[in-house]
C-alpha positions, 0 to 999 in steps of 0.5 A, spaced: 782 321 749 778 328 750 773 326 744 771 319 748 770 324 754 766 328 750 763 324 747 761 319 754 758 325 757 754 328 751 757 335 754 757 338 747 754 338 740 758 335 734 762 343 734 766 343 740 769 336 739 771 339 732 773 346 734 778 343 741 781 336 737 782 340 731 778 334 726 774 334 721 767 333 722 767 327 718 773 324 722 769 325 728 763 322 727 767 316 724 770 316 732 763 317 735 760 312 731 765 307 733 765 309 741 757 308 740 759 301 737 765 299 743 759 301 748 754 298 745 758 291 745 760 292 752 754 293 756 751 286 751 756 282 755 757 280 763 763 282 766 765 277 771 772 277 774 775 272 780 774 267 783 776 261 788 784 262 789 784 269 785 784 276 787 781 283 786 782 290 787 776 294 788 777 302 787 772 308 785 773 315 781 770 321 780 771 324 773 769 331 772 772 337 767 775 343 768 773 348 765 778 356 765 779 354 772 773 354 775 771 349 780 766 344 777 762 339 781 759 336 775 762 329 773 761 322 774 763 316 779 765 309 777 768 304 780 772 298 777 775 292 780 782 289 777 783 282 778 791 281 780 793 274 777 790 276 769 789 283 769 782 283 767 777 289 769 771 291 770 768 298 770 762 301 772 758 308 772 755 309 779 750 314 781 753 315 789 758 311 792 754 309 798 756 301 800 749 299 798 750 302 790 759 299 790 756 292 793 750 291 787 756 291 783 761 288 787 756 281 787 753 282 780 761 283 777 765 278 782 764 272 783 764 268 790 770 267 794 774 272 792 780 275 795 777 284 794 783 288 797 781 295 797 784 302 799 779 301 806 775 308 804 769 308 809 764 305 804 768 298 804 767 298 811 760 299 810 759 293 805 763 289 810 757 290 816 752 288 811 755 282 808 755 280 817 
């Protein structure tokens, strides 16, 4: 799990994954060239959950590492939704999680007539005035 985060967010060269897994460099070379290959595959592919009579839950993150008890501010935001009844999800990086950014991606990753249910954060009050 730590080398995919390492890797996600090219915070380091080949040496520090190495040095903090305890792999070899061949081995995790190997992973990278797979998580490359997973992501590639990934972004190829629409994701689109919902539907009429089908339910979601929305929600957003903020992913950041801690490094010797410093607090970091640098991270990422993503957001996801899961729909209810098959588990299937969709997750998204975004650049800030304002109402107008988490509504691009709710329309171009749920479909219409979809029951969203989130935690009622202030952005989703938000996209519910836009929406009228």
């Amino acid at each position: 799990m730590h080398l995919s985060y390492l890797w996600s967010h090219r915070m380091c060269t080949l040496e520090q994954p190495v040095f903090e897994t305890k792999l070899n460099r061949r081995t995790t070379i190997r992973w990278w060239i797979c998580f490359h290959r997973l992501c590639a595959d990934f972004n190829a592919h629409r994701i689109q959950i919902g539907g009429p009579g089908t339910s979601v839950e929305i929600d957003e993150t903020f992913l950041t590492a801690q490094r010797s008890r410093r607090v970091r501010r640098h991270g990422r935001w993503i957001f996801g939704g899961m729909e209810r009844e098959s588990n299937r999800s969709f997750m998204v990086l975004v650049r800030r999680r304002r109402d107008v950014d988490l509504l691009l991606q709710m329309l171009y990753h749920i479909r219409s007539r979809t029951t969203i249910y989130s935690d009622e954060w202030r952005a989703y009050r938000g996209i519910v005035q836009l929406l009228g």
